[in-house]
C-alpha atoms as one frame of an Amber mdcrd trajectory, in Angstrom:
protein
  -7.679  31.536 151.673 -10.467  31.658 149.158 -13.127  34.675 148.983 -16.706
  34.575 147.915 -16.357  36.976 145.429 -19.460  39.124 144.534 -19.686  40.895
 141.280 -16.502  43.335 141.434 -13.816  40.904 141.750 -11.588  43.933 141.576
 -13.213  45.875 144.787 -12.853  42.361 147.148  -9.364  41.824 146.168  -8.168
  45.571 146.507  -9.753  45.423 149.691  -8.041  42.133 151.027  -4.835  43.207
 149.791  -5.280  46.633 151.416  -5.998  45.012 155.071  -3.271  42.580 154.679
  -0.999  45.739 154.307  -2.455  47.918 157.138  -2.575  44.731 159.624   1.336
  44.093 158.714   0.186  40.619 157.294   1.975  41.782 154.403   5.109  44.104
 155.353   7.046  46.699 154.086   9.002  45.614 151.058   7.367  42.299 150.812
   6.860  41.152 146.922   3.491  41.273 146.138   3.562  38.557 143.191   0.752
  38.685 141.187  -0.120  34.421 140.482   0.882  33.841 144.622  -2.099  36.321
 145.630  -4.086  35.427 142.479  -3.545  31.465 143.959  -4.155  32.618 147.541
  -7.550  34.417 146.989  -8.650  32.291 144.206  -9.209  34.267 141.653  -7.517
  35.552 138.202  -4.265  37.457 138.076  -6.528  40.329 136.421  -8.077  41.496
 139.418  -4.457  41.407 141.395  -3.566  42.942 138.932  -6.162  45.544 138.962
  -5.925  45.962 142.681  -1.777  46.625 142.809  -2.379  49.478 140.093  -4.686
  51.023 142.324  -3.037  50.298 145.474   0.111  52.322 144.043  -1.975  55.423
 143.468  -2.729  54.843 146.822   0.759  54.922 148.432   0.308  51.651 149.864
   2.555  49.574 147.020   5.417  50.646 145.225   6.453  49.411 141.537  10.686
  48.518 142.513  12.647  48.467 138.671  13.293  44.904 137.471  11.639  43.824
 141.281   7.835  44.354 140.732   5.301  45.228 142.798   6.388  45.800 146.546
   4.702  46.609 149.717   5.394  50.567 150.169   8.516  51.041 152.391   8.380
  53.673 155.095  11.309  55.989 155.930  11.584  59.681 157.370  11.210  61.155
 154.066   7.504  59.646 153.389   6.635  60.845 157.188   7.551  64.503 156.691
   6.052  64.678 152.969   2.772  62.941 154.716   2.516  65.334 157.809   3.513
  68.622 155.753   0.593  67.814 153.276  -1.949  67.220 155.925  -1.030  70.034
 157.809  -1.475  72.387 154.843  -5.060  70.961 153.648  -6.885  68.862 156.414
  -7.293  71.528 158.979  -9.085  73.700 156.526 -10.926  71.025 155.089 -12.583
  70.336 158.966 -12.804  73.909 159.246 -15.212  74.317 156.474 -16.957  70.650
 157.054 -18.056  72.434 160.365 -19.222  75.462 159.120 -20.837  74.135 155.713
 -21.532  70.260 155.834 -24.285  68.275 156.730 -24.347  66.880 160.425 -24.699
  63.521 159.240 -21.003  62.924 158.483 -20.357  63.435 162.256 -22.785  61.433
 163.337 -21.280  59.041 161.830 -17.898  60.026 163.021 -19.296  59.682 166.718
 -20.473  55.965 165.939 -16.114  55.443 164.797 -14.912  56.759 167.577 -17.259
  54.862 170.129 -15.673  51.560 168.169 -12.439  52.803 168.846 -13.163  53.031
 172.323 -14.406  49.859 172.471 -11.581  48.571 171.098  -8.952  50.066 172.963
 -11.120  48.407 176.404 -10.963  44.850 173.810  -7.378  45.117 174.212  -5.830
  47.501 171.332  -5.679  45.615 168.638  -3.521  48.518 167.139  -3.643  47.720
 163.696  -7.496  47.342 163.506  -7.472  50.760 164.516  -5.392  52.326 162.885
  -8.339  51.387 160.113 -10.890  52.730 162.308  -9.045  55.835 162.914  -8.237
  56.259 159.346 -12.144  56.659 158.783 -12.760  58.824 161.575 -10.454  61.055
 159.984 -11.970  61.065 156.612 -15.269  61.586 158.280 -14.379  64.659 159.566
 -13.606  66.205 156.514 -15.828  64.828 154.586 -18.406  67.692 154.435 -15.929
  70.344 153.005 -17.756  70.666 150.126 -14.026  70.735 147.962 -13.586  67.849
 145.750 -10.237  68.106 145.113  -9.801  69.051 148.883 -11.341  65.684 149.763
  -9.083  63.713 147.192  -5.822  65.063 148.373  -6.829  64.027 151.687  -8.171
  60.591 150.694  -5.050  59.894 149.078  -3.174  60.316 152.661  -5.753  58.076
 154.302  -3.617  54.748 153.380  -0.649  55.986 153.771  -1.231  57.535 157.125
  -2.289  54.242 158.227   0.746  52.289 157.006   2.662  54.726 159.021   1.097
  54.376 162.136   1.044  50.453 161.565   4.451  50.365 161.058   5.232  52.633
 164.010   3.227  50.799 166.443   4.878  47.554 165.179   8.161  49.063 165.455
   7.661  50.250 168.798   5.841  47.492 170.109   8.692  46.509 172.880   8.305
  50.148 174.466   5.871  50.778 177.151   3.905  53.758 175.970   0.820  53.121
 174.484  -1.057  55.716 172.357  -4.240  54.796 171.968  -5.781  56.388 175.317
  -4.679  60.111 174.194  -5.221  59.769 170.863  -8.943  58.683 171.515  -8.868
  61.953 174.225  -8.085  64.087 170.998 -10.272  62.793 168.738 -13.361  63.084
 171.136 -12.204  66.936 171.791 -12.091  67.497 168.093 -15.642  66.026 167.547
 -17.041  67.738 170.529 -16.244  71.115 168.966 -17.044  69.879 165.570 -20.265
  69.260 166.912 -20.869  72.605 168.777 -20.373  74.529 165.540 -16.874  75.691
 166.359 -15.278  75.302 163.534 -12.090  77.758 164.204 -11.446  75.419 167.505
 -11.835  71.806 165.072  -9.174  73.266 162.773  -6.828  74.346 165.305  -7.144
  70.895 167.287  -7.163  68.746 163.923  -4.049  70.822 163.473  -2.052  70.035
 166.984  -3.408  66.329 166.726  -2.168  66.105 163.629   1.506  67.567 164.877
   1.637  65.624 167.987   0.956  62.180 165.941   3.682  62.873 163.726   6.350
  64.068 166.385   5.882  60.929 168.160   6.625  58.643 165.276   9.902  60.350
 164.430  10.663  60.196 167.386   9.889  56.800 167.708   7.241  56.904 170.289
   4.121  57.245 168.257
């Protein structure tokens, strides 16, 4: 598959490789060889090359000794580091996007989760939304008006996704679907987002946040 590149060759392959990765097109371990995806999206190895580096800051590729660049691996350790971290900063940071950011971030935030419900009626295409969640997320926060606060939690953002893909994927067989009470959740936490209550955002961003992460250990996300 060739792209029509624009200007920043870099930008369209990071984000190709990045989707490939969060729609398990490319899975977990999988070598990601430099001239193969350079071949495959028609382009240079530079901009691969590019893309990986900044795909490994990301948490979405790992650099294996004497292997190259993989597709991150997920394992119990990566979950717990992922959900402590969140649990510590992304609260607050909705807490004080309520109080001190501009409405316009949830706005925008409504218009995600409306294409997540439409989605979920389309059929649950589960890795599409793990994407859309991922951005619903980030939305919420966005307005914290901390920097730093809003890179540590951007830096989650992929690999909370890869978790949830791979979760899903691995859990696939089982009958219990998440999507319908994770939407519920989200829709709570924008509703008292929107009605200025910050203390209540934090506190359900908080349990959300829990709940997600209990289910995947325990297999059931």
């Amino acid at each position: 598959m060739k792209l029509d590149l624009p200007q920043s060759r870099i930008d369209v392959v990071l984000e190709a490789i990045r989707r490939g990765i969060l729609t398990h097109e490319l899975r977990p371990g999988q070598a990601l060889v430099e001239a193969e995806l350079a071949s495959q999206f028609g382009v240079s190895k530079t901009p691969v090359r590019e893309a990986l580096k900044i795909l490994s800051h990301s948490g979405l590729v790992q650099s294996v000794a004497y292997k190259g660049m993989r597709v991150q691996t997920v394992d119990g350790e990566l979950i717990r580091s992922v959900r402590d971290l969140r649990l510590l900063v992304e609260p607050e940071a909705v807490r004080r996007a309520v109080s001190e950011g501009p409405a316009h971030y949830l706005d925008e935030a409504g218009r995600m989760l409306e294409t997540a419900r439409e989605m979920i009626e389309e059929g649950e295409d589960r890795a599409g939304l793990s994407l859309v969640n991922r951005d619903f997320h980030a939305l919420l926060y966005a307005g914290c008006g901390n920097p730093l606060m809003t890179d540590v939690m951007d830096n989650l953002r992929d690999r909370t996704a890869l978790i949830s893909v791979v979760a899903w994927h691995e859990a696939e067989d089982r009958p219990q679907h998440p999507s319908g009470f994770e939407w519920d959740e989200h829709r709570d936490i924008l509703a008292a987002a929107r009605a200025g209550d910050a203390e209540r955002a934090a506190s359900l961003t908080a349990g959300h946040i829990s709940r997600f992460f209990e289910r995947v250990l325990d297999g059931s996300p």
